[in-house]
N, C-alpha and C positions, 0 to 999 in steps of 0.2 A: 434506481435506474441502472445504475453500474453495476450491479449485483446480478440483476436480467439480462442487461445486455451479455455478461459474463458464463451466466447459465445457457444463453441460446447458444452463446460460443459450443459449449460443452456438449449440450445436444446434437449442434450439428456436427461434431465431431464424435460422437454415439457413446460419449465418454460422462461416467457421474458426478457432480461438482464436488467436489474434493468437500469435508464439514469444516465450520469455522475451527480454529485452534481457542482452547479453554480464554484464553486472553480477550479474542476479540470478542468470543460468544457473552462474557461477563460483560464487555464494553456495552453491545447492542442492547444488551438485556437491561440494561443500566438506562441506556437512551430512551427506548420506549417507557420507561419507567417516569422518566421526567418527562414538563414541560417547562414553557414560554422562558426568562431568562435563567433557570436553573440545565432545561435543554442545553440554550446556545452555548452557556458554558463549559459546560462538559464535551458539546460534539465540538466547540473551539479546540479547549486542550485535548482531547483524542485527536484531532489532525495536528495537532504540533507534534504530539508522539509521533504519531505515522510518517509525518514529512521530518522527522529527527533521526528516523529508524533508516526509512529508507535513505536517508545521505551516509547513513554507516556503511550500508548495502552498496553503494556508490564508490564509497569510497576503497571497499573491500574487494569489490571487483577489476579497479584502477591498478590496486595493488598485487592482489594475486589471482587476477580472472584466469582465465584459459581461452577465451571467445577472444578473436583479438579484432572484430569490429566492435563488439565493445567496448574493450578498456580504445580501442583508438577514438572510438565516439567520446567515450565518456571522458577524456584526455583534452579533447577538441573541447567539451561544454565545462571541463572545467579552467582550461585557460581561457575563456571566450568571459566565464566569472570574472577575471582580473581584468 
């Protein structure tokens, strides 16, 4: 769903959806590959990865963004964590 929603993004901006990076393509390829609890397992720890990645990305941008509604965003939700 989030991958279409992503592509109309694209389209209505007349632009081509960027291809997956070798990492995620292996993930996807991997998922369709499984099912039932060997699936949920795998699409589990791929979103730990992903929600582990992006707090790097979070934290990277806090420390040397340049957006500065950003790092103030991200500044704001992370003392709002404590």
């Amino acid at each position: 769903m989030a991958q279409r929603d992503l592509a109309t993004h694209f389209r209505a901006m007349n632009m081509p959806m960027p291809p997956l990076d070798p990492i995620h393509s292996a993930t996807l390829k991997e998922l369709r590959r499984l099912r039932g609890a060997a699936f949920d397992k795998a699409f589990m720890d791929a979103q730990v990865v992903a929600h582990e990645q992006t707090i790097v990305l979070f934290q990277h941008q806090i420390e040397h963004g340049k957006i500065g509604v950003a790092v103030h965003v991200l500044n704001d939700a992370n003392a709002a964590a404590f």
